[in-house]
C-alpha positions as CSV (number, residue, x, y, z in Angstrom):
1,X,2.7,37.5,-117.8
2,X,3.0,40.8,-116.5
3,X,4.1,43.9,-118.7
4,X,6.9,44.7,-116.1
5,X,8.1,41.0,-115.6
6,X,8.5,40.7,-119.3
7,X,10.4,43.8,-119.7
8,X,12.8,42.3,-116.9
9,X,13.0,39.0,-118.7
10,X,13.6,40.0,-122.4
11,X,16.2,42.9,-121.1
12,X,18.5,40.1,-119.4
13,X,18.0,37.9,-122.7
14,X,19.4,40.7,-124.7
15,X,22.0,41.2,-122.0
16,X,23.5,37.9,-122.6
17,X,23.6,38.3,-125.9
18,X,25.4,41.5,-126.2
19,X,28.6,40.0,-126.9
20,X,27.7,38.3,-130.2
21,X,27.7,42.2,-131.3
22,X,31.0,44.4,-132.1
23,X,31.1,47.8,-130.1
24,X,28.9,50.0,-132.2
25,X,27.6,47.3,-133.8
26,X,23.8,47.2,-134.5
27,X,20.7,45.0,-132.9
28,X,18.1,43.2,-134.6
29,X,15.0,45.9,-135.7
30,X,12.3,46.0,-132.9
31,X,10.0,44.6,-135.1
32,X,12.4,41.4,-135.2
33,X,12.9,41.2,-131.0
34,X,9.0,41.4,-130.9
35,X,8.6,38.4,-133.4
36,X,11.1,36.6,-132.3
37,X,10.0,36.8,-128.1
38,X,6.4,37.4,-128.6
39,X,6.3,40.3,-127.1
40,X,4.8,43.7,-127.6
41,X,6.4,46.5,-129.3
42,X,6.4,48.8,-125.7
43,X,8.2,45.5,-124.0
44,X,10.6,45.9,-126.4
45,X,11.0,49.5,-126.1
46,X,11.3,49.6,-122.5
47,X,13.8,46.7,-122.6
48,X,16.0,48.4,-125.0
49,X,15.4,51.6,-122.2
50,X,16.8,50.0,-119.4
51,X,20.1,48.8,-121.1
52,X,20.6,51.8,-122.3
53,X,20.1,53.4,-118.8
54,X,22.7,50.6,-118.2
55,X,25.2,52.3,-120.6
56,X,25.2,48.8,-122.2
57,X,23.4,50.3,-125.2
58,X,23.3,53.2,-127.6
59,X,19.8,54.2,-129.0
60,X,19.9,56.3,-132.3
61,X,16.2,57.6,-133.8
62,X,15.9,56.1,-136.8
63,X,18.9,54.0,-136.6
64,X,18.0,51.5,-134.4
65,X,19.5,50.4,-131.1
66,X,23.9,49.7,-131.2
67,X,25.9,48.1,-128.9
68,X,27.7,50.8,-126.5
69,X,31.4,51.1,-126.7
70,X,33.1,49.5,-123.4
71,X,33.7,52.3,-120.7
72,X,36.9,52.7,-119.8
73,X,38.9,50.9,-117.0
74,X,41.0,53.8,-115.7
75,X,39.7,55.1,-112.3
76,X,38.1,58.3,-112.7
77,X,40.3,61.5,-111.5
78,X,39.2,61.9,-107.8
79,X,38.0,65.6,-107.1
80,X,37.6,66.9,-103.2
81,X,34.4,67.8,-102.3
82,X,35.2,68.3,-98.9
83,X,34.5,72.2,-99.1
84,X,30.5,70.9,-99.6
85,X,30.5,70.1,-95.8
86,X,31.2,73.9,-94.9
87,X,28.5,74.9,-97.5
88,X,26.1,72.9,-96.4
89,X,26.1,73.3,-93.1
90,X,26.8,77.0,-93.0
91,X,23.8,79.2,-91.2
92,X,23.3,82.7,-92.2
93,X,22.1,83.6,-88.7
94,X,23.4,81.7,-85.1
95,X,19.3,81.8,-84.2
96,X,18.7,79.9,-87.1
97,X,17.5,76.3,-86.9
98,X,20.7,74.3,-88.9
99,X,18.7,72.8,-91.8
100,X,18.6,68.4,-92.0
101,X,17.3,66.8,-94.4
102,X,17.2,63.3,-93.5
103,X,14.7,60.9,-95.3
104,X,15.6,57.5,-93.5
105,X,12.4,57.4,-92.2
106,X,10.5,57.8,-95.0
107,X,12.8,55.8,-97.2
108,X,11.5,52.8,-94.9
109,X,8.0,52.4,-96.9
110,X,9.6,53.6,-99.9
111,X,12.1,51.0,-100.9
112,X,11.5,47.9,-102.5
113,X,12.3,44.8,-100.3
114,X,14.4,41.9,-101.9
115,X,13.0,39.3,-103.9
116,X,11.4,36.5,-100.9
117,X,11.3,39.4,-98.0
118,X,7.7,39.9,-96.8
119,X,6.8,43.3,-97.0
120,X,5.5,44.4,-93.2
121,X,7.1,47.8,-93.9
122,X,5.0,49.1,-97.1
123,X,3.2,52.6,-97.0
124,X,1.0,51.8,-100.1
125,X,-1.6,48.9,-100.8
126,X,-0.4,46.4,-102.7
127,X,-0.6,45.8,-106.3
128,X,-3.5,43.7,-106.2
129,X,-5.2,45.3,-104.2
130,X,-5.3,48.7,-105.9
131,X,-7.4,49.9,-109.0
132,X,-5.2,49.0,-112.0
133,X,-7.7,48.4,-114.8
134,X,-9.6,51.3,-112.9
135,X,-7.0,54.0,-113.9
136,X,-5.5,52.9,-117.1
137,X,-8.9,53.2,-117.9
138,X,-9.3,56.9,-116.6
139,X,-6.1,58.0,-118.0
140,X,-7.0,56.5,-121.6
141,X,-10.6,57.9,-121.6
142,X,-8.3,61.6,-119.5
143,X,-6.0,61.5,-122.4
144,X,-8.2,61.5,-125.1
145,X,-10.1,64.8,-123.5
146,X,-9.9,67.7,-125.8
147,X,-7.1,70.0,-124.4
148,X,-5.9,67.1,-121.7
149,X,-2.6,68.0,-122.9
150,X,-2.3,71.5,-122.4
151,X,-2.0,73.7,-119.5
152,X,-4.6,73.3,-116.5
153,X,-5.6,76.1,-114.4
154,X,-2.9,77.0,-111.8
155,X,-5.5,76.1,-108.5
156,X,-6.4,73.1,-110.4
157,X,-9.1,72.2,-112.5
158,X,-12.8,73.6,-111.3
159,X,-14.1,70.1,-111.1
160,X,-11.9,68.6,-109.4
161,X,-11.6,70.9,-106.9
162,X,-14.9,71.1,-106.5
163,X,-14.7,67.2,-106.0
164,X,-12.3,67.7,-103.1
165,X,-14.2,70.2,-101.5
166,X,-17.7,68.1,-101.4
167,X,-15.5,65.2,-100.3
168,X,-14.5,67.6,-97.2
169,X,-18.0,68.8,-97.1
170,X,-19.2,71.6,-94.1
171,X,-18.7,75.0,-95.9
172,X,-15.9,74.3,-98.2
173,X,-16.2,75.6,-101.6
174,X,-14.3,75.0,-104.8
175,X,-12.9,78.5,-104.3
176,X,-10.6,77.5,-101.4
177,X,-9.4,73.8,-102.5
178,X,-5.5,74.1,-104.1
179,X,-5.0,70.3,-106.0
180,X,-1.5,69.5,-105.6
181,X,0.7,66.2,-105.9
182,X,0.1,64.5,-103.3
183,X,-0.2,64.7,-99.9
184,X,3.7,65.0,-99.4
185,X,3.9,68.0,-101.2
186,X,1.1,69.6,-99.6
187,X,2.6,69.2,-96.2
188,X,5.7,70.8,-97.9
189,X,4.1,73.7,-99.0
190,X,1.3,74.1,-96.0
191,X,4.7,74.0,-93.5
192,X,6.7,76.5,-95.6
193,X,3.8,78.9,-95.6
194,X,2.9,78.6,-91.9
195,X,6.3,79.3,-90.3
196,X,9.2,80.8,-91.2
197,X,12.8,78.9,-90.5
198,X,13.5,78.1,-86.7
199,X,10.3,78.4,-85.6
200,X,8.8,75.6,-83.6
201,X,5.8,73.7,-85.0
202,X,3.7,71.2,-82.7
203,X,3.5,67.8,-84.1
204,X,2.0,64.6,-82.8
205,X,4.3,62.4,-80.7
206,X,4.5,59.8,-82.1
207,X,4.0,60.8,-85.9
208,X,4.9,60.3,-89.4
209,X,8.2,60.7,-90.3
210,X,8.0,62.2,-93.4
211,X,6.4,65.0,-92.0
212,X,9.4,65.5,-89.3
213,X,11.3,65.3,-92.4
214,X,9.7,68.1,-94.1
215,X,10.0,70.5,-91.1
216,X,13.2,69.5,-90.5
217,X,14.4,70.3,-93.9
218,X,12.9,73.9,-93.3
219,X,14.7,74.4,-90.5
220,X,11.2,74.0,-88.2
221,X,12.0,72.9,-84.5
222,X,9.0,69.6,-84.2
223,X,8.2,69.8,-80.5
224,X,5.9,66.6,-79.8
225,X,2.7,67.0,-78.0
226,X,1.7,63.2,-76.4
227,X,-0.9,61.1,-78.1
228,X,-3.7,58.2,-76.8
229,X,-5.9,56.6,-77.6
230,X,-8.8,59.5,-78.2
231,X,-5.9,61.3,-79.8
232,X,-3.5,64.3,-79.0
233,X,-4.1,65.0,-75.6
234,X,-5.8,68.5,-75.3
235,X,-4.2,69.7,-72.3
236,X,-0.6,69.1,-73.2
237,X,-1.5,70.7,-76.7
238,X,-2.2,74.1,-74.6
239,X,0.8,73.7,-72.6
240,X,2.7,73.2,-76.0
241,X,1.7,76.1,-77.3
242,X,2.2,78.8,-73.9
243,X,5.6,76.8,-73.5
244,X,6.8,77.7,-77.4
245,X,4.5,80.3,-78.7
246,X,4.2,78.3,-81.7
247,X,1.9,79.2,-84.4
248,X,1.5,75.4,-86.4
249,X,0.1,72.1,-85.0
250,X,0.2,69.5,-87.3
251,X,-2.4,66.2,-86.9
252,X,-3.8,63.2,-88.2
253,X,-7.1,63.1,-86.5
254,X,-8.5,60.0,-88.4
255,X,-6.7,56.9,-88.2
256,X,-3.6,58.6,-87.0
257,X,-0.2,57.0,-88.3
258,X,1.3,55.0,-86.3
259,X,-0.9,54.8,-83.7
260,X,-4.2,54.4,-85.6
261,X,-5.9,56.6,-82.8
262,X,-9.2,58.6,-83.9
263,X,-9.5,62.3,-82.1
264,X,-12.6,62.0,-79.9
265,X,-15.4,63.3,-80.8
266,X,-14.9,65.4,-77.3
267,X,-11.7,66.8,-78.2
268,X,-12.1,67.6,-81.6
269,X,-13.9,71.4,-81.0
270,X,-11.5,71.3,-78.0
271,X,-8.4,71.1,-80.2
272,X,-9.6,74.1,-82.9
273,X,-11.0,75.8,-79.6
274,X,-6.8,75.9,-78.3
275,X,-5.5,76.5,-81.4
276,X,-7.7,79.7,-82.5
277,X,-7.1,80.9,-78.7
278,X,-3.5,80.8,-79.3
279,X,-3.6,82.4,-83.2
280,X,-2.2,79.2,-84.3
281,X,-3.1,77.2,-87.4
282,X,-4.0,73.4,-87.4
283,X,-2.6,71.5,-90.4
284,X,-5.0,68.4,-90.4
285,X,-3.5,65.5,-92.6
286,X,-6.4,63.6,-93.5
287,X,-4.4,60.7,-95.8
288,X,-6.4,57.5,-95.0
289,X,-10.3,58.8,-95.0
290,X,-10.8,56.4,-98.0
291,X,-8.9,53.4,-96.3
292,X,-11.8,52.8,-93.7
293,X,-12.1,49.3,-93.0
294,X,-15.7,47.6,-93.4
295,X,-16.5,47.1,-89.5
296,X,-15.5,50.9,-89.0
297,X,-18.6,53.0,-87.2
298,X,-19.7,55.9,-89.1
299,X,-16.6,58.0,-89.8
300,X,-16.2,62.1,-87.9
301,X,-16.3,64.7,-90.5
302,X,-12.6,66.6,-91.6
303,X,-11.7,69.2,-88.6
304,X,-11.8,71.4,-91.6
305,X,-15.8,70.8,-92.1
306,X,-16.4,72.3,-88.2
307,X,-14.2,75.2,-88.5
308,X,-15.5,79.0,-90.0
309,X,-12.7,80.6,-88.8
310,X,-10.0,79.6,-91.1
311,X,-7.5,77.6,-88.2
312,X,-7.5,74.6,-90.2
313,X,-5.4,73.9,-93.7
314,X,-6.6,70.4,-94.9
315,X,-4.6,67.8,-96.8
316,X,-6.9,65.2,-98.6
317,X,-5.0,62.7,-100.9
318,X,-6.2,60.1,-103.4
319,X,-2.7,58.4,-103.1
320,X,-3.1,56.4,-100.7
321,X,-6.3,54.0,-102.0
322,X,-4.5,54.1,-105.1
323,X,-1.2,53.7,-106.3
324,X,1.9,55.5,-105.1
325,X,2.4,56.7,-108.5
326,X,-1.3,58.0,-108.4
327,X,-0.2,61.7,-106.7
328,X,-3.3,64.1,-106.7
329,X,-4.1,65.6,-103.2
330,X,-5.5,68.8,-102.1
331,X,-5.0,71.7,-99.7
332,X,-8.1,73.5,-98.3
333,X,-7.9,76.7,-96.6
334,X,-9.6,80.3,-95.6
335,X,-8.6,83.4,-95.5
336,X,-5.3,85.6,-96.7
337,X,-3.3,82.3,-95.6
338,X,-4.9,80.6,-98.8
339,X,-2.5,83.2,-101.2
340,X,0.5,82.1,-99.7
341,X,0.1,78.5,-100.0
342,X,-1.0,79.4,-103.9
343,X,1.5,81.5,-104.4
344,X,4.2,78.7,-102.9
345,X,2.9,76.1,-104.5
346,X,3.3,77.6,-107.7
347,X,6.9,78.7,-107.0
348,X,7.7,75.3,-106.5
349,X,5.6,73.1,-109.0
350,X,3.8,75.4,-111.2
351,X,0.9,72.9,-111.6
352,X,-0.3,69.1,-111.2
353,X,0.1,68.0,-114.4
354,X,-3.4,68.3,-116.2
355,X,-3.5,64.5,-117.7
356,X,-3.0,63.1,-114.1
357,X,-5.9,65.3,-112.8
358,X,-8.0,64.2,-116.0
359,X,-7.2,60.3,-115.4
360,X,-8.1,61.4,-111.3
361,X,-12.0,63.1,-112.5
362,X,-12.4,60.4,-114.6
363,X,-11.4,57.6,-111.9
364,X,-13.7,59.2,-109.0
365,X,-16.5,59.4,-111.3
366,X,-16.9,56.4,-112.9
367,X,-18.4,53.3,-111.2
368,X,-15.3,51.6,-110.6
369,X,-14.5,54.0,-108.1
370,X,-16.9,53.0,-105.2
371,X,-16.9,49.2,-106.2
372,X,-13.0,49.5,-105.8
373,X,-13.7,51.3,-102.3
374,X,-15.7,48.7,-100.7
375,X,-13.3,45.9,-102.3
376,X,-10.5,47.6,-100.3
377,X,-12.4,48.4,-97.2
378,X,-13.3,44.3,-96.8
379,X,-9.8,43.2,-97.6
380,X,-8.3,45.8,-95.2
381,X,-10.3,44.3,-92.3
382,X,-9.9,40.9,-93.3
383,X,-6.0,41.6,-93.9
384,X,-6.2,43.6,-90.0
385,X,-8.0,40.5,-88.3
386,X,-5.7,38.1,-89.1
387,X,-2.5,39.5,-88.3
388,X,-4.0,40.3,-85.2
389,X,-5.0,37.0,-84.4
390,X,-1.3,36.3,-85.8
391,X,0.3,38.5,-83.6
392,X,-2.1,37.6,-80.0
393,X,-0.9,33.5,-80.7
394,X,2.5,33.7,-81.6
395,X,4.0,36.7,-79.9
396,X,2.1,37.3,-76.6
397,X,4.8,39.5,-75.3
398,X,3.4,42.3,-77.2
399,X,0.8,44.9,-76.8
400,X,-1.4,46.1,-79.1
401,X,-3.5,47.6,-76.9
402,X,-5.5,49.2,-79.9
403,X,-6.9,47.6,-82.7
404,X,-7.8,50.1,-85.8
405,X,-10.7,50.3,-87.6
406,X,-8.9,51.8,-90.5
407,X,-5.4,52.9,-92.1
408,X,-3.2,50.0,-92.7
409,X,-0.7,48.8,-90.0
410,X,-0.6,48.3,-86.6
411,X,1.3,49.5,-84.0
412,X,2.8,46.4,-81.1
413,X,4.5,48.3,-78.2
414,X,7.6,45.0,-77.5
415,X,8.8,44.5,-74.0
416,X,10.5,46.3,-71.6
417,X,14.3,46.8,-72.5
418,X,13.6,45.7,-76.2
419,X,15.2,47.4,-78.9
420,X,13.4,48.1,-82.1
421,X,16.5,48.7,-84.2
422,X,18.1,45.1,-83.2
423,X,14.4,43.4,-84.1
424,X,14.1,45.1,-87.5
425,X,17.4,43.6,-88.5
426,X,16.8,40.4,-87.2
427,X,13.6,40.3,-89.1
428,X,14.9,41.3,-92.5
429,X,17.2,38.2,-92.0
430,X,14.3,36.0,-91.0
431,X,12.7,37.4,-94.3
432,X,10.1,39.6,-93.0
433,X,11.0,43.5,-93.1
434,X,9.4,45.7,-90.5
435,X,9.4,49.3,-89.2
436,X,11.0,50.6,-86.4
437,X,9.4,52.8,-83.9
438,X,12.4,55.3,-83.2
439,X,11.8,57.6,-86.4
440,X,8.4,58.7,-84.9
441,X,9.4,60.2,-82.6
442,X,10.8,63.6,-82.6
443,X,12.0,63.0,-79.2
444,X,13.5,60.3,-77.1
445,X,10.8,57.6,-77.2
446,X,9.2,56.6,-73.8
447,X,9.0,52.8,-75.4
448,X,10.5,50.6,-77.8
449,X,7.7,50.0,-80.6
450,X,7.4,48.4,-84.1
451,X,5.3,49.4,-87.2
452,X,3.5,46.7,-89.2
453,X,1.7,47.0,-92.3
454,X,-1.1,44.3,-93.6
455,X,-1.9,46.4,-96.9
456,X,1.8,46.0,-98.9
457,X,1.5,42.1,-98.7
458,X,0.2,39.9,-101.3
459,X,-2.6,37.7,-99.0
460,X,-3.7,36.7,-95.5
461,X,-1.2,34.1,-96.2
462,X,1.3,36.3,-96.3
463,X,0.5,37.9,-93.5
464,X,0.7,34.6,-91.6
465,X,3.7,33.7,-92.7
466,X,5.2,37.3,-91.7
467,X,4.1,36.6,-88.3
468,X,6.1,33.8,-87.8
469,X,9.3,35.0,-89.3
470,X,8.9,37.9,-86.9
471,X,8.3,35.1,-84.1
472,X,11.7,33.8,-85.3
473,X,13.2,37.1,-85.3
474,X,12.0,38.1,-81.7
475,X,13.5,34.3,-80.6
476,X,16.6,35.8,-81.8
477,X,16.9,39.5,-80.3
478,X,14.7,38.3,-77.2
479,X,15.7,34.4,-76.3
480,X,13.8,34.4,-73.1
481,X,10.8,36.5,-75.2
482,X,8.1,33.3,-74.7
């Protein structure tokens, strides 16, 4: 059984038994919970954790654990906090972009789905699919490292960011690689460095929500530049930027999310060639290069390989072929630009902790690391052809006009009049939850569209199965649908 399932299991056992114990009274020893379930001593621990997170249960070092002492019934005193709502939305300036900070569309792929939904909504690969055994390994072997517990250098440690910057490969040197955690964070700190509040940055249309999030939170105006197939469209991108006089165009040029278009090979010197002509920096968000899928052509290099003349700042993550809790990333970058997103990054975070980029050295390095690679790139495409096959037989009325060749989700435009919000509710009811379209937008959308992932579900059988709860759902919100 697994760790966390027993943990759940033992922590509801012990729940039912509280009562047989007086408030303040004490539990058995840990030492008599793990004989008497079988389990391990950390199950134990983590069980006697969560009740006490509960408030059902008082830990005392060297005491033991003790039933807590009933709350009290009476309401709390009610306090008005109604003078927050001023605060908050009070501006310094009246040319100052009022600050949101909504995170509903990242909180989509974040939360957990109820026990039975299928998850068509996940951001991350799922458990069985990522390198478990590979990085409890890595951290074991990182953790035992001389000095893994002290403080790293505040760039990062040498060999990891000379890792990153051979992964990038061109020109890039160790010397202009920042490792940070994660890609998210990255984005947060190449955005706050880039432009000041109220400025307008250029961003994809459509795009990832957590990055309209981030300049949203910064006060940031997005203004959304039109994407294809090939990618953004160069021409609007130079009409975006005499219309604004922007100075930050943020991209996904590989495998862009939602969309899963690849910038053509044409447009790809076209796109640096408009942004250096307007003095404006290119934020390239490269977060699925390792999430190719085994029938992909040879992959384009970074923008950031192609380009001397410092317009791009990279983000390279290991997150996403690993585990969401796996939050290493790096920004690359040239020139006096690289100072402030050092000295930014520092303000904020001071460091990536130095076990995590241990366990991340010792994972890229060993041989699990390309085994687990290829394991992921077959089951992706596998995962990719069937819920395309899926979604062609059982819901013709969509189009899915392009088919990745990596990433993890796909991206069905529904028919004309549909409405994405309506479909995603009646698809958690049929037991299949799915993304809406809206949030990627940081305009009004020119169509309704979904977003489904193939890489947070359990099996191809899943995946199946998915598919015809959505054709359920879509039977409800569309009856004449077929």
């Amino acid at each position: 059984m697994q760790e966390r399932s027993s943990v759940a299991e033992l922590a509801e056992q012990l729940r039912r038994e509280l009562n047989r114990y007086p408030p303040e009274g004490k539990l058995p020893s840990s030492r008599a919970l793990v004989e008497r379930f079988r389990v391990s001593p950390v199950t134990v621990s983590r069980a006697l954790a969560q009740l006490a997170a509960e408030g059902l249960v008082v830990t005392r070092p060297g005491a033991g654990a003790f039933r807590a002492r009933p709350r009290a019934t009476g309401a709390p005193t009610a306090g008005d906090t109604s003078w927050q709502e001023v605060a908050l939305s009070a501006d310094g300036a009246a040319d100052v972009v009022p600050r949101s900070v909504d995170a509903s569309g990242v909180l989509v792929s974040l939360a957990a789905p109820s026990p039975g939904v299928i998850e068509f909504n996940g951001g991350y690969l799922h458990p069985s699919l990522q390198p478990e055994r590979a990085m409890a390994a890595a951290l074991s072997r990182a953790g035992r490292r001389p000095g893994a517990w002290g403080r790293p250098p505040m760039d990062g440690l040498p060999e990891l960011r000379e890792w990153f910057a051979r992964s990038i490969g061109g020109a890039v040197t160790a010397a202009e690689v920042l490792v940070t955690a994660g890609g998210q964070s990255a984005l947060t700190t190449a955005l706050r460095a880039l432009a000041p509040p109220g400025a307008p940055v250029l961003v994809e249309s459509p795009t990832y929500p957590g990055m309209l999030a981030i300049a949203r939170a910064a006060g940031l105006r997005p203004v959304p530049v039109p994407v294809d197939a090939d990618g953004v469209r160069p021409a609007l991108l130079a009409d975006a930027f005499r219309a604004t006089g922007a100075r930050v165009f943020v991209c996904q040029p590989l495998f862009q999310n939602p969309t899963g278009a690849v910038l053509a090979p044409d447009r790809r010197a076209e796109v640096l060639r408009i942004a250096h002509g307007a003095r404006a920096f290119v934020v390239e968000d490269d977060f699925v290069r390792r999430l190719v899928h085994e029938d992909a052509p040879p992959l384009p290099r970074p923008l950031a390989a192609d380009d001397p003349d410092g317009v791009v700042v990279h983000v390279g993550s290991l997150t996403k072929a690993t585990s969401p809790s796996f939050r290493v990333a790096a920004l690359a970058a040239r020139g006096p630009v690289l100072e402030r997103l050092r000295a930014i990054q520092v303000v904020d975070t001071f460091f990536v902790p130095r076990p995590l980029q241990e366990a991340a050295l010792e994972l890229v390095g060993s041989p699990a690391w390309p085994r687990h690679l290829r394991s992921v790139s077959a089951e992706l495409r596998v995962r990719r052809d069937t819920m395309t096959a899926e979604l062609l037989r059982r819901m013709p009325e969509l189009s899915l006009p392009y088919v990745p060749s990596g990433g993890y989700h796909l991206w069905p435009r529904l028919p004309d009049g549909a409405d994405d919000l309506a479909l995603t509710a009646a698809a958690l009811r049929a037991g299949v939850a799915i993304t809406p379209g809206r949030p990627y937008f940081s305009a009004e959308p020119p169509a309704a569209h979904i977003r489904l992932s193939f890489a947070a579900v359990a099996s191809t059988g899943e995946v199946t199965e998915g598919v015809r709860r959505l054709r359920a759902a879509c039977d409800e919100v569309l009856p004449h649908g077929r």
